[in-house]
PASEBA-1860 file (N, C-alpha, C; in nm, 3 decimals):
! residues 226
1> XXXXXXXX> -3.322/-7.954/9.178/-3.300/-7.840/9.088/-3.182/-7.871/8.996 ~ -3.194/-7.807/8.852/-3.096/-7.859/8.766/-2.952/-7.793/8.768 ~ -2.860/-7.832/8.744/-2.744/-7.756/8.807/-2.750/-7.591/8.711 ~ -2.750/-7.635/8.589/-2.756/-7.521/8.501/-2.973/-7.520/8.451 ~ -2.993/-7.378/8.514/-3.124/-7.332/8.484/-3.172/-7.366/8.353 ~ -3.267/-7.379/8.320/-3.313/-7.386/8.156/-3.425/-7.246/8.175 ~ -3.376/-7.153/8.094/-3.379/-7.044/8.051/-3.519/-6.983/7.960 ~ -3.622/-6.925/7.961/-3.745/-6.846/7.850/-3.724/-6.874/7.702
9> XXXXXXXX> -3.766/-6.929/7.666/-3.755/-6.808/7.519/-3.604/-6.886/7.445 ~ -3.555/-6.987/7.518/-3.429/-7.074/7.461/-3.455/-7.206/7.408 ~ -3.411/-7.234/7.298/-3.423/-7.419/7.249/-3.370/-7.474/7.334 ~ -3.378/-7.604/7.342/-3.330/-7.770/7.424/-3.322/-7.861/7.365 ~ -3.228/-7.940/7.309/-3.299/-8.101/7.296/-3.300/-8.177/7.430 ~ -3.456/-8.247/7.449/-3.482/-8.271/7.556/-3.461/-8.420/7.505 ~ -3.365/-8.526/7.636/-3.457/-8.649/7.579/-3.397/-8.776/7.674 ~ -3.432/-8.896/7.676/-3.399/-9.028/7.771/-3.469/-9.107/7.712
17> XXXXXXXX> -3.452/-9.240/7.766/-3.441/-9.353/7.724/-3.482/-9.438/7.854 ~ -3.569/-9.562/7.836/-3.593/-9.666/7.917/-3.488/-9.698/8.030 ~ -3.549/-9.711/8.132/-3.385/-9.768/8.208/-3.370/-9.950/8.196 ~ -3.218/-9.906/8.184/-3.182/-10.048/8.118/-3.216/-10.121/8.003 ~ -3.260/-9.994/7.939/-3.259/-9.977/7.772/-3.376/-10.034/7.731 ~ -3.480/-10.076/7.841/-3.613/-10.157/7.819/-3.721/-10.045/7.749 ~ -3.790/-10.131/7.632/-3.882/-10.056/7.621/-3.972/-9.972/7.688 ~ -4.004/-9.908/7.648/-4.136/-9.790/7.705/-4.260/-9.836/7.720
25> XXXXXXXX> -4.309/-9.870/7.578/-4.432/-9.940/7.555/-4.445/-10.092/7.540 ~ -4.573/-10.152/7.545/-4.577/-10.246/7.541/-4.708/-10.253/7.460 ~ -4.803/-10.176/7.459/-4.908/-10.202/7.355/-4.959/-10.054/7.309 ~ -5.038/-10.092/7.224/-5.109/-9.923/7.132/-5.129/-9.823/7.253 ~ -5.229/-9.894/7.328/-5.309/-9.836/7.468/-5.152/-9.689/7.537 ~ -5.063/-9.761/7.516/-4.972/-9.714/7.644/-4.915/-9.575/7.538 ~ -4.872/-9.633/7.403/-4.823/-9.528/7.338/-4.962/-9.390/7.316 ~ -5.094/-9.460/7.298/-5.183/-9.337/7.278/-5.153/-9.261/7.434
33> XXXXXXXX> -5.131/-9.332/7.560/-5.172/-9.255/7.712/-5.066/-9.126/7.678 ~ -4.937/-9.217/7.599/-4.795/-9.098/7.657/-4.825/-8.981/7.560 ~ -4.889/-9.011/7.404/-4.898/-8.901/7.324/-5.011/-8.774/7.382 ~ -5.145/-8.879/7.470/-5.223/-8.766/7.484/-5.150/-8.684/7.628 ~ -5.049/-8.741/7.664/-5.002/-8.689/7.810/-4.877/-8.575/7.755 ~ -4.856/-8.543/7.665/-4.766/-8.443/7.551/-4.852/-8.333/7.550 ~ -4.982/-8.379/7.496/-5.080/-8.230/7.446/-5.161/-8.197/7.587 ~ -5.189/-8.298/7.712/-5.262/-8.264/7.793/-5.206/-8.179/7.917
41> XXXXXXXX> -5.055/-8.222/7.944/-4.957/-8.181/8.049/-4.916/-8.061/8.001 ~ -4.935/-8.006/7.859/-4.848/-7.852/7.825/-4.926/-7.782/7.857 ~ -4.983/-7.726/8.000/-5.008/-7.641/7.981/-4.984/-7.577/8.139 ~ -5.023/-7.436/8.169/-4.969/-7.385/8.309/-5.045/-7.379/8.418 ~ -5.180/-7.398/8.418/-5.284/-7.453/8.508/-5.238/-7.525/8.582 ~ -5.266/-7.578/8.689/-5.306/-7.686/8.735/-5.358/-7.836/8.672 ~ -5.279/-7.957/8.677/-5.412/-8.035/8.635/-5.393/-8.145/8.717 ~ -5.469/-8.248/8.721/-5.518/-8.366/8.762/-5.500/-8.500/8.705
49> XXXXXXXX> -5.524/-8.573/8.729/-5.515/-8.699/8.647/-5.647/-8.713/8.551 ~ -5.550/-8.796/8.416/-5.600/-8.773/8.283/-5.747/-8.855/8.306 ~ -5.715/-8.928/8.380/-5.832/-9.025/8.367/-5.987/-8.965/8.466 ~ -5.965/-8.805/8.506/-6.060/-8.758/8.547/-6.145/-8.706/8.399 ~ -6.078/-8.672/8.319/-6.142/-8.597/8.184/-6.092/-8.709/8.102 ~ -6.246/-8.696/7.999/-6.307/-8.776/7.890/-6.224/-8.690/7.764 ~ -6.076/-8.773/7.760/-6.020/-8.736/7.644/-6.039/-8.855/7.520 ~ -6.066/-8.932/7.594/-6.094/-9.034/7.409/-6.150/-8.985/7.293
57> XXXXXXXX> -6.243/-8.884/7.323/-6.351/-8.864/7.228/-6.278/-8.760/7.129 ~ -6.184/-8.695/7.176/-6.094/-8.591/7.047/-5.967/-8.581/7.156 ~ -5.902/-8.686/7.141/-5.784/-8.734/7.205/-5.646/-8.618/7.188 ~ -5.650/-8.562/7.106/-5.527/-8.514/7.083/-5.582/-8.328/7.112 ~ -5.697/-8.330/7.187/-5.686/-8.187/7.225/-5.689/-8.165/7.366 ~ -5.688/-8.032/7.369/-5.617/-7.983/7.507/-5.724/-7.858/7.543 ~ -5.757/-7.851/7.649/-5.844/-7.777/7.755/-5.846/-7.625/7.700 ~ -5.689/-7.620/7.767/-5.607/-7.478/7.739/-5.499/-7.456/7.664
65> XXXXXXXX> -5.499/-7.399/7.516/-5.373/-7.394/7.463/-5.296/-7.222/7.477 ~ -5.356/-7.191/7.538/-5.371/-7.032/7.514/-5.204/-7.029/7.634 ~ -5.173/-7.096/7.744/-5.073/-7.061/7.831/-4.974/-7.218/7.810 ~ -4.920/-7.226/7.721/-4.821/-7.373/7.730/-4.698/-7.341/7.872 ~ -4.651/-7.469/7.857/-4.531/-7.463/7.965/-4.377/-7.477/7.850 ~ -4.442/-7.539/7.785/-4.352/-7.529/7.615/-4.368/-7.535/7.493 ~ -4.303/-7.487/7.401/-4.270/-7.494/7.237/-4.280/-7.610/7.198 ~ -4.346/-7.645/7.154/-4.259/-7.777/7.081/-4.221/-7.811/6.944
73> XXXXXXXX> -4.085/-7.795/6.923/-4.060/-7.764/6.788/-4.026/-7.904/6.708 ~ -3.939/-8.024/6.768/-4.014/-8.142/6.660/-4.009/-8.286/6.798 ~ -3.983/-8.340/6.750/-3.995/-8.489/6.876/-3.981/-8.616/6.757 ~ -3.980/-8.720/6.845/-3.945/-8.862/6.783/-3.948/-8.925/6.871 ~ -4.098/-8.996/6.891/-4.101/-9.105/7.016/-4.048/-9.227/6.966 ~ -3.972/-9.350/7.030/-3.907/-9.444/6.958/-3.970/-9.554/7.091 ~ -3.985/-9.691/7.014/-3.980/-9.803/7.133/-3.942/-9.784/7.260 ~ -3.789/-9.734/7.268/-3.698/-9.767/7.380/-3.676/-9.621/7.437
81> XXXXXXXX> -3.731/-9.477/7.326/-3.662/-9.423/7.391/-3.726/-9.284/7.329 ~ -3.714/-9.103/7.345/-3.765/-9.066/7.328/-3.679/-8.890/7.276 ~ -3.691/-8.824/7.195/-3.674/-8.703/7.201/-3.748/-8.595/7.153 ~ -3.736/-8.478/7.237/-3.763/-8.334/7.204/-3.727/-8.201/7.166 ~ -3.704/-8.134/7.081/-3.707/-8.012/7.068/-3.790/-7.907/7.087 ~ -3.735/-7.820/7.243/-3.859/-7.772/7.287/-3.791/-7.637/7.321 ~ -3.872/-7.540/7.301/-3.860/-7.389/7.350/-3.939/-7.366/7.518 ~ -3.893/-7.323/7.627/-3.903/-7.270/7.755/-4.033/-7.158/7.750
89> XXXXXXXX> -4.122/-7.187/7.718/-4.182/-7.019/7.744/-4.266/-6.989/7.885 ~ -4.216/-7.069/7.992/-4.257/-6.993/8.117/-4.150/-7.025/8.240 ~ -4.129/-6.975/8.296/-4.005/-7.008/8.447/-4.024/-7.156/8.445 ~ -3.938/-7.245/8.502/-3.942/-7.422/8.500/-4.030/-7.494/8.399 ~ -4.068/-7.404/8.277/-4.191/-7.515/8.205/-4.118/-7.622/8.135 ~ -3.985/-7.633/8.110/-3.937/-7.813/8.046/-3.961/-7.882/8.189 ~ -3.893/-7.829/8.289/-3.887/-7.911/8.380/-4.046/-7.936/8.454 ~ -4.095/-7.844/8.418/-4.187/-7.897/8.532/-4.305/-7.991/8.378
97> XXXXXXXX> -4.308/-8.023/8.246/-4.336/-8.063/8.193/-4.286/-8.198/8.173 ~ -4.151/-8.204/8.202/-4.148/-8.340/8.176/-4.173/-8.433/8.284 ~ -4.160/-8.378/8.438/-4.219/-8.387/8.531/-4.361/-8.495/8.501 ~ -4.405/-8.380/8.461/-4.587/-8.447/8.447/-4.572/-8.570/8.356 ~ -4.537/-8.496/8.254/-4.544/-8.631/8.125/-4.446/-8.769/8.173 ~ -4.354/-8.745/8.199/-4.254/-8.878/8.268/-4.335/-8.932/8.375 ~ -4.404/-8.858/8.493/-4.426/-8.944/8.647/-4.543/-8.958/8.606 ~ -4.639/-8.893/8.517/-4.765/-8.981/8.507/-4.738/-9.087/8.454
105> XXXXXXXX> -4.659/-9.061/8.307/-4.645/-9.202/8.233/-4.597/-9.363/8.339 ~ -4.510/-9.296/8.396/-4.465/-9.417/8.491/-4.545/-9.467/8.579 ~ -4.641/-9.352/8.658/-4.727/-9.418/8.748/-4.848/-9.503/8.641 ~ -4.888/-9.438/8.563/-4.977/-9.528/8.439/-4.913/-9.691/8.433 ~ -4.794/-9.643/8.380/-4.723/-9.798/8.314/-4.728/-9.944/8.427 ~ -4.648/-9.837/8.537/-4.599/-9.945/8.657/-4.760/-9.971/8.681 ~ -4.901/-9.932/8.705/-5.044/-9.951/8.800/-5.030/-10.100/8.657 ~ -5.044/-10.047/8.563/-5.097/-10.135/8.467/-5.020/-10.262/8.442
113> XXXXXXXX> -4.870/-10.250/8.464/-4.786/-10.359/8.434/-4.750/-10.415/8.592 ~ -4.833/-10.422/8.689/-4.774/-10.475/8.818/-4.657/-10.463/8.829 ~ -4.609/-10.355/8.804/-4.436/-10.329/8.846/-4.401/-10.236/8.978 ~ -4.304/-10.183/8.960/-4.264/-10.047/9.057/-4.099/-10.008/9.019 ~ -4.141/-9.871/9.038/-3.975/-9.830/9.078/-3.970/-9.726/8.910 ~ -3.838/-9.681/8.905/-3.818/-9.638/8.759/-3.839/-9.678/8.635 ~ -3.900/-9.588/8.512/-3.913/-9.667/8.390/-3.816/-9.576/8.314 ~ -3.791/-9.482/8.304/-3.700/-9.421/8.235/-3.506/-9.376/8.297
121> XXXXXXXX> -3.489/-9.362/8.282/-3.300/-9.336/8.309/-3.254/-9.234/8.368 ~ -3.304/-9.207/8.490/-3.278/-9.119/8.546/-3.373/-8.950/8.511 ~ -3.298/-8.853/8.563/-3.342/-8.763/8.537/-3.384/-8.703/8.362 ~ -3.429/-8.617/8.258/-3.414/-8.623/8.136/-3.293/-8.546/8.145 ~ -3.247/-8.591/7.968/-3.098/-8.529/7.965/-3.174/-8.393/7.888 ~ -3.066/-8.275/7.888/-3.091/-8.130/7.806/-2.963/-8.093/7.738 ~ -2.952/-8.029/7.646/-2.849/-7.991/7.579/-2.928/-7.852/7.508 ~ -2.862/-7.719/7.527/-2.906/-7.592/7.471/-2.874/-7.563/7.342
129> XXXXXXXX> -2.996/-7.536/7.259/-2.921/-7.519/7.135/-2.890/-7.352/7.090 ~ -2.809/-7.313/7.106/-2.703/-7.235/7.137/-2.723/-7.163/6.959 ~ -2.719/-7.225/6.863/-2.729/-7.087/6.771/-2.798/-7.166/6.597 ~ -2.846/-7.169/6.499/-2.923/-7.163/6.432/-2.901/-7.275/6.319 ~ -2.762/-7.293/6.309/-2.691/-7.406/6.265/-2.684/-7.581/6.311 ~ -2.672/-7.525/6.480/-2.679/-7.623/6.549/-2.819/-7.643/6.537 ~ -2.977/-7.643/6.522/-3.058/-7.658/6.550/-3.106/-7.685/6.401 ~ -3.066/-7.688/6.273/-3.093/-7.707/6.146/-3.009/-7.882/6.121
137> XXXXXXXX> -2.949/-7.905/6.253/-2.854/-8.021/6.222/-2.943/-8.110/6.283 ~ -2.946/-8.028/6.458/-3.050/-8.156/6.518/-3.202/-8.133/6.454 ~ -3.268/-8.085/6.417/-3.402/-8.088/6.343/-3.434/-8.260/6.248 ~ -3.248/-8.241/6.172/-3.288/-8.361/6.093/-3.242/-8.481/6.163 ~ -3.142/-8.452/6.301/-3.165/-8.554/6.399/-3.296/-8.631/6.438 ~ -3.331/-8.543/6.481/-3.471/-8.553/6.568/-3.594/-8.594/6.455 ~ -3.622/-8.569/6.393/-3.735/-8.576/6.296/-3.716/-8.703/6.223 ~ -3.598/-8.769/6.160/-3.564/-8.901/6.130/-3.477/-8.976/6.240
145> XXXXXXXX> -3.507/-8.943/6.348/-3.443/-9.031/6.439/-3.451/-9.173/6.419 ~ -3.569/-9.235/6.375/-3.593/-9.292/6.396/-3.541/-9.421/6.291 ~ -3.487/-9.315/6.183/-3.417/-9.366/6.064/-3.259/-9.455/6.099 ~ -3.251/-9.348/6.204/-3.099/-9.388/6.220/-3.072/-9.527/6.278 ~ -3.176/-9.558/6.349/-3.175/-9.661/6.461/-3.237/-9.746/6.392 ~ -3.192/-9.924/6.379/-3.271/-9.976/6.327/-3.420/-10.046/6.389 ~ -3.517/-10.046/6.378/-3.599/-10.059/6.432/-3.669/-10.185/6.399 ~ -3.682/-10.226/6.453/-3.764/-10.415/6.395/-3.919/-10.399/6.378
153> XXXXXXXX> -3.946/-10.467/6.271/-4.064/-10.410/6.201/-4.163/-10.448/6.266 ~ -4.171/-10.521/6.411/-4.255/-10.509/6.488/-4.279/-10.398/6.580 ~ -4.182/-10.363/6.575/-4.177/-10.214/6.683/-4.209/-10.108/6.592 ~ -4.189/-10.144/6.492/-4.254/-9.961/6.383/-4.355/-9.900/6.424 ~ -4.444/-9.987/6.457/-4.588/-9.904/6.528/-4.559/-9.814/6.629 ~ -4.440/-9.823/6.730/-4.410/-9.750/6.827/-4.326/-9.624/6.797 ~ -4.340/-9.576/6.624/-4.263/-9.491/6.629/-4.357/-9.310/6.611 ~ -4.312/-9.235/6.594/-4.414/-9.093/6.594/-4.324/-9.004/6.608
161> XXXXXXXX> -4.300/-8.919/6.477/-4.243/-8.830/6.442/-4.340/-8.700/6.421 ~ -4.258/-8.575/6.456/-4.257/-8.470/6.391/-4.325/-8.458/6.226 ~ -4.201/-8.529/6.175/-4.187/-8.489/5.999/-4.315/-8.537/5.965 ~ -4.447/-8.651/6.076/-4.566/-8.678/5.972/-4.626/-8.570/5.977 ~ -4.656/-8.469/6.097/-4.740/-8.414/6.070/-4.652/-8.270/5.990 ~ -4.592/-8.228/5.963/-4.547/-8.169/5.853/-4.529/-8.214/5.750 ~ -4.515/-8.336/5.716/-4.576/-8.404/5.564/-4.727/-8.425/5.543 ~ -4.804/-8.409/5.643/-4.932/-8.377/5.590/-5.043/-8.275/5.650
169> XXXXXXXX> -4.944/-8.204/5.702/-5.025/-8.057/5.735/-5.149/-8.080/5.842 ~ -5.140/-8.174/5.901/-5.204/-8.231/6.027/-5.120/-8.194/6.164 ~ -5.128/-8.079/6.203/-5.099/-8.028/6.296/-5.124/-8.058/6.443 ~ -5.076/-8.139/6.498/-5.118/-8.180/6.645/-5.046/-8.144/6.817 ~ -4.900/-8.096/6.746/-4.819/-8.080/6.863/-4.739/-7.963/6.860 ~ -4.686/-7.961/6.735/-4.652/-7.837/6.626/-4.693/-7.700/6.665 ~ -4.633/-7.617/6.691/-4.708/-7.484/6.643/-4.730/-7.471/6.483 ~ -4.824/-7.470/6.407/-4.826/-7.488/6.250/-4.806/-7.366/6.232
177> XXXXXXXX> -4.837/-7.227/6.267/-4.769/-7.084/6.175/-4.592/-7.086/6.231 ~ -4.584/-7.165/6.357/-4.427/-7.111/6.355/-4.364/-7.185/6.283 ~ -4.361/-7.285/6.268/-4.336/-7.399/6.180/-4.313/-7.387/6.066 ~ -4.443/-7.351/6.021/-4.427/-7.320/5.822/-4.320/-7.178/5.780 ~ -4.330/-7.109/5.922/-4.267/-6.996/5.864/-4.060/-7.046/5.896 ~ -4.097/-7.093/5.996/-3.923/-7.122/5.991/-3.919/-7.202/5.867 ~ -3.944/-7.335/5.827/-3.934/-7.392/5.715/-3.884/-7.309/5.577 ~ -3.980/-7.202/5.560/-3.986/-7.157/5.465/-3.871/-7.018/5.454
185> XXXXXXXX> -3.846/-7.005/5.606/-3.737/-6.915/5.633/-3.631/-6.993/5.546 ~ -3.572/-7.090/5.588/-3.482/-7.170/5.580/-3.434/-7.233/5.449 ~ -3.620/-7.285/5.426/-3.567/-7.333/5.275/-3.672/-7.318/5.182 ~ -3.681/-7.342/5.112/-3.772/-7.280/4.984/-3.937/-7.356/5.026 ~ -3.864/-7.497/5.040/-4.054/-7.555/5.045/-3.994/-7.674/5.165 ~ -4.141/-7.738/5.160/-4.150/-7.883/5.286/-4.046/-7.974/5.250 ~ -4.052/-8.004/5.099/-4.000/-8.114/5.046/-3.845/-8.060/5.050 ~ -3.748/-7.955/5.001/-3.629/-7.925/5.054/-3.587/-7.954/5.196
193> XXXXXXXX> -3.695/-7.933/5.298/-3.685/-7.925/5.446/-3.671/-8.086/5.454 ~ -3.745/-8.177/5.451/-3.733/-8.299/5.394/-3.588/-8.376/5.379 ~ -3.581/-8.276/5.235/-3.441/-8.347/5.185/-3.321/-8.321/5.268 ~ -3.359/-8.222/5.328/-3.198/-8.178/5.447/-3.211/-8.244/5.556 ~ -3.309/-8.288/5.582/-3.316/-8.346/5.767/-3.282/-8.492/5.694 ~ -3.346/-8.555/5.557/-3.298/-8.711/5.545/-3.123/-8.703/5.542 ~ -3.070/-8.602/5.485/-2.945/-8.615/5.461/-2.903/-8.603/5.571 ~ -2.911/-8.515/5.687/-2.847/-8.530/5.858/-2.868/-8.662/5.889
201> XXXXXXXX> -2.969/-8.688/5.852/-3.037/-8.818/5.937/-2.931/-8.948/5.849 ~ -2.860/-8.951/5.732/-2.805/-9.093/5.675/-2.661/-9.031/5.697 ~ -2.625/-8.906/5.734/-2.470/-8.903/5.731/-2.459/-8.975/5.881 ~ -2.542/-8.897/5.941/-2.522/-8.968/6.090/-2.495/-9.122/6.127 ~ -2.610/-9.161/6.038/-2.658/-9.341/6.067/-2.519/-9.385/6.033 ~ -2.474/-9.339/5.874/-2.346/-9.410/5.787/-2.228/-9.394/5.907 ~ -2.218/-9.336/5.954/-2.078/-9.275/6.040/-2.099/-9.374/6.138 ~ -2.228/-9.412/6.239/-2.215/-9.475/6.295/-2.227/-9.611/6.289
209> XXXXXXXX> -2.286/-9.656/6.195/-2.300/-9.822/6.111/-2.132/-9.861/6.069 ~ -2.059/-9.764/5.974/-1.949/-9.806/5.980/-1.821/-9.785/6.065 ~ -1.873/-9.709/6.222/-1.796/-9.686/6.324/-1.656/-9.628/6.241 ~ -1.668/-9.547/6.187/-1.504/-9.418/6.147/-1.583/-9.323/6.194 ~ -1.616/-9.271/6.271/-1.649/-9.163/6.339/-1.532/-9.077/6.332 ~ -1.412/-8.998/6.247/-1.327/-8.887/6.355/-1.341/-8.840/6.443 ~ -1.276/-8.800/6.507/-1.297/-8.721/6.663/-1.324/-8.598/6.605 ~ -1.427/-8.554/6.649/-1.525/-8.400/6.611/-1.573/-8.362/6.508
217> XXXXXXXX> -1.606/-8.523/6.477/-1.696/-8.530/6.333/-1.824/-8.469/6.363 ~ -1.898/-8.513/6.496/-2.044/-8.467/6.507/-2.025/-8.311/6.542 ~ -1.904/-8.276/6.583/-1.895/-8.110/6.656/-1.907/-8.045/6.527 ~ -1.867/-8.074/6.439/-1.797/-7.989/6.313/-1.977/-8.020/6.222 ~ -2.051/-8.063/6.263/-2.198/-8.097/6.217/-2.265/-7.975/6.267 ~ -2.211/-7.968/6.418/-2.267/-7.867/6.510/-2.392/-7.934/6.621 ~ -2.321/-8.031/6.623/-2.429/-8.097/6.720/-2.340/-8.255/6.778 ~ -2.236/-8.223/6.897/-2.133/-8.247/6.901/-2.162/-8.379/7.014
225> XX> -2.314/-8.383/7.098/-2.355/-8.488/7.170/-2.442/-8.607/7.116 ~ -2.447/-8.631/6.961/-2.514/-8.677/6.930/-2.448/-8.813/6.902
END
């Protein structure tokens, strides 16, 4: 049990990394298992292993969307490592979601890669996002994460953001009415929304490429663990 509860109806950035900083994936196959294990594990049923149901055929849908275990407001899967922005909407649903999605993925990875033991870093880390500012900062965290980090152009294939399917209205993980309406709460159109998450996303990278970080440079951002 987590020391501090994760709470209904509250944001999170959810997220971890390979242990010992090792990649996640190793081919297409593994990154499609973990994406369809995102849309197949959200939900509050009961389920089984993926490989009882014939998801290839419309891979990115889900049984039951009608009872999720969470929100999911943006994500950024990376090679090595992974994050979420996710809303709670039932008693333990981060936890008992990442649960599924982490120990299947691992039991998947390790059957297939003759391994054993841990693939990710312990438990996932959480951080609450606490009020509306802070969550307009990590948005453009999270959504160009992937910007920040340099990524070797062999590994690009392993990346999957948020911001595509809100740059092309291909809705897969998204709630698309809550989505468009915060956006539009916030800022006039997609392409403003855009331009504010690239700008979080290069002040960040610059600060840390040229290591002058001040002390409570990222707090004074409002997103003070990043």
């Amino acid at each position: 049990m987590r020391k501090v509860p994760l709470l209904n109806e509250e944001i999170y950035h959810i997220y971890n990394r390979g242990v010992d900083k090792r990649d996640i994936f190793s081919t297409s196959a593994d990154l499609d298992r973990f994406l369809i294990s995102i849309k197949y594990f959200n939900t509050k049923k009961p389920i089984g292993s993926i490989y009882q149901h014939k998801l290839q055929k419309n891979k990115y849908k889900q049984d039951d969307q009608s009872n999720p275990l969470v929100q999911i407001i943006s994500y950024n899967i990376l090679p090595n490592h992974f994050h979420f922005i996710l809303k709670q909407k039932v008693d333990g649903g981060i936890s008992e979601f990442m649960k599924r999605l982490l120990g299947g993925y691992t039991n998947y990875f390790n059957e297939k890669s003759d391994r054993s033991g841990a693939l990710f870093q312990g438990k996932f880390k959480s951080v609450h996002v606490g009020d509306d500012n802070y969550l307009l900062v990590l948005l453009g965290y999270v959504n160009y994460n992937d910007l920040i980090h340099n990524i070797p152009k062999t590994k690009k294939y392993f990346v999957r953001s948020s911001m595509k399917e809100i740059e092309t209205g291909k809705y897969y993980f998204l709630d698309k009415t809550a989505t468009i309406e915060y956006i539009l709460e916030k800022f006039s159109s997609v392409d403003l929304f855009k331009k504010h998450c690239r700008e979080v996303a290069g002040i960040i990278k610059a600060k840390r490429v040229e290591e002058i970080i001040p002390e409570g440079h990222f707090k004074d951002l409002g997103v003070e663990h990043l």
